[in-house]
N, C-alpha and C positions, 0 to 999 in steps of 0.2 A: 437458554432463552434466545429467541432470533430476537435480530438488529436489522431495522428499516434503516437505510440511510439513501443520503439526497443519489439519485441516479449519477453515474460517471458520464457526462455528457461530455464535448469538446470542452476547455478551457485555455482563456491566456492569462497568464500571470508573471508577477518577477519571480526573479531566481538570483539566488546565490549559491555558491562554492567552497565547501572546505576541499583544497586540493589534496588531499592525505588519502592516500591507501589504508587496507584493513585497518579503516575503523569500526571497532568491535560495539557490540553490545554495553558493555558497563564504560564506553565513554558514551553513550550514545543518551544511558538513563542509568548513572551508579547503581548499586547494587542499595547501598541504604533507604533509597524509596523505592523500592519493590515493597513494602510491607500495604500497599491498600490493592485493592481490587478492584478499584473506582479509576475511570478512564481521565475523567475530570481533576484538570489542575496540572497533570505529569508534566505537559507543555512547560513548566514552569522553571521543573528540570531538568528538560533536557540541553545535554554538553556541559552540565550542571559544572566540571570541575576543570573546563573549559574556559565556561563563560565566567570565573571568579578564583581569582585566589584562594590560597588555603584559612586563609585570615577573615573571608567573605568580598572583599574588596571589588568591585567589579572590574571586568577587563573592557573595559571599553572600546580597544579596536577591534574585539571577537567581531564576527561581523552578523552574527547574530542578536547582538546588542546594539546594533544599529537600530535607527529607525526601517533602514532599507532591510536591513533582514525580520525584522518584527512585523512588516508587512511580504515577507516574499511564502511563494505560494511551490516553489517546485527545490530540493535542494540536489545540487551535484560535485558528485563527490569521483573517489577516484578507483580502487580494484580493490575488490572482497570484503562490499560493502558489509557488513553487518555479523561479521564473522564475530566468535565467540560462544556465550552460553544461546541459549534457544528463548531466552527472555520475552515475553509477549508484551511485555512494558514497552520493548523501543521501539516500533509502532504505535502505540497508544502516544507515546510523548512526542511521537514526529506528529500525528495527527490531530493530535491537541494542540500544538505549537501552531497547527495552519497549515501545514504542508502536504498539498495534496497528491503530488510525487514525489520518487527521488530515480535521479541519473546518475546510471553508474559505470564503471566498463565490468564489470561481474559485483554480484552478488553471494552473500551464502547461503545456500538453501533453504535452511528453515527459516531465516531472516523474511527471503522473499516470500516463504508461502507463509509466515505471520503476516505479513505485510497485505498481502491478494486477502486475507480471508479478513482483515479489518479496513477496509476501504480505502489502504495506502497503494499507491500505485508505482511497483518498479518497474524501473525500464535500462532496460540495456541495451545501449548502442553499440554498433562496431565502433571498432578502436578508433578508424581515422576520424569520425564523426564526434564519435566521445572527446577525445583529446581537443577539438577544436573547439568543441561547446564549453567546456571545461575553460581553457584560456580566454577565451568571450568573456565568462561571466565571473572570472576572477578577475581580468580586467576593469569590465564595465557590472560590480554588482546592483542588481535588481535588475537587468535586462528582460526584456520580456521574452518568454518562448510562449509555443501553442501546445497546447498537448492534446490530441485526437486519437480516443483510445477506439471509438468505431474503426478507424483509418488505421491504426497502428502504425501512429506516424507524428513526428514532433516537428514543430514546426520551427526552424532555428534561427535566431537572431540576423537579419538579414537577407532572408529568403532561404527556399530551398528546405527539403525534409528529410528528416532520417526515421529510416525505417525501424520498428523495434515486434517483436512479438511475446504475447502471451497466451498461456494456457486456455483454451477457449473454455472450459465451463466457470475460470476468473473473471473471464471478460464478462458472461454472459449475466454473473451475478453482478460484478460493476456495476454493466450500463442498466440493470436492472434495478441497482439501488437496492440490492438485497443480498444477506449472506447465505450459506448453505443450507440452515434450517429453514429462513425463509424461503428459499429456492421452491424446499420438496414442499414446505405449506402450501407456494403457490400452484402445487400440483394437485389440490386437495379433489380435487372435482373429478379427475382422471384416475387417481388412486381409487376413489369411491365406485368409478366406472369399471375398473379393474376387480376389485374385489367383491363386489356383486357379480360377475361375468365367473369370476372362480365359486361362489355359493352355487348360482346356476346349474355348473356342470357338475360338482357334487352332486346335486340334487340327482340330475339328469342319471349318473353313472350307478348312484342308489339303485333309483327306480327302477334300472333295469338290470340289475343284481335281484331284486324281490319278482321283477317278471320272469328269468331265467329259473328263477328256487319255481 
């Protein structure tokens, strides 16, 4: 089934930081709610055993349990983000939580390209840019950054941009607001131009097979 969602245009928003390295998938969204297939609600989970004691209790300095983080819109974090199983949940639950990127200094591969093909937006900075963003907004959380994925460029607490890239037929489904099935539907009209143009020369190639006989 294709997925319309809102265009990836410029945005500014807060931001928070978990400063930790390879954080994996099943801290990301445990493995116990993996059992729905519905996007709706995950948010609710994620860092699930993080944000709570074993008992249920809340940790209230998580800083997700903040107000400042129940409003922050970009999260950053620290090296080989998202490493682990291949879970398609820890995207849906960063994205249901509100988080319309995350920063990181690497990613794990398939993390990133779950992430590109559900409308989360990673981004990897160099190191020196990474590590400074990082102490920013552990310092000061909710900070605001910009994120401009036309530019391929964030814009960092106090001036000044870092550069980041990605895959361009990611980007193009982003700022399109469309996944890859909708990508090729919105090809529909060019497909149809195409395979008419192939009937055509069938025909064309017949007809003079039968002039030749």
């Amino acid at each position: 089934m294709s997925t319309m969602r809102e265009p990836f245009t410029r945005f500014e928003g807060p931001a928070v930081a978990i400063g930790r390295d390879d954080i994996d998938t099943d801290q990301i969204i445990p493995a116990r709610f993996l059992k729905t297939t519905s996007r709706a609600g995950l948010g609710a989970h994620l860092f699930a055993d993080w944000r709570a004691e074993a008992d249920g209790a809340v940790r209230r300095e998580f800083v997700l349990n903040t107000p400042v983080g129940a409003a922050a819109r970009v999260l950053v974090a620290g090296w080989n983000f998202g490493c682990g199983s291949s879970r398609e949940h820890a995207p849906w639950a960063l994205a249901d939580f509100g988080f319309r990127a995350v920063v990181a200094a690497s990613f794990a591969d398939i993390f990133r390209q779950n992430a590109l093909k559900n409308g989360l937006l990673p981004i990897r900075l160099p190191e020196a840019a990474h590590g400074a963003l990082l102490a920013h907004v552990l310092a000061h959380p909710g900070a605001v950054i910009g994120v401009d994925l036309a530019r391929q460029a964030v814009q960092l607490p106090g001036g000044g941009d870092a550069g980041f890239s990605v895959d361009a037929f990611a980007r193009e489904c982003l700022l399109a607001g469309v996944d890859e099935i909708g990508w090729v539907l919105n090809q529909a009209d060019a497909i149809a131009r195409f395979e008419a143009e192939q009937v055509g020369r069938f025909r064309g190639r017949s007809q003079n097979r039968m002039t030749d006989l």
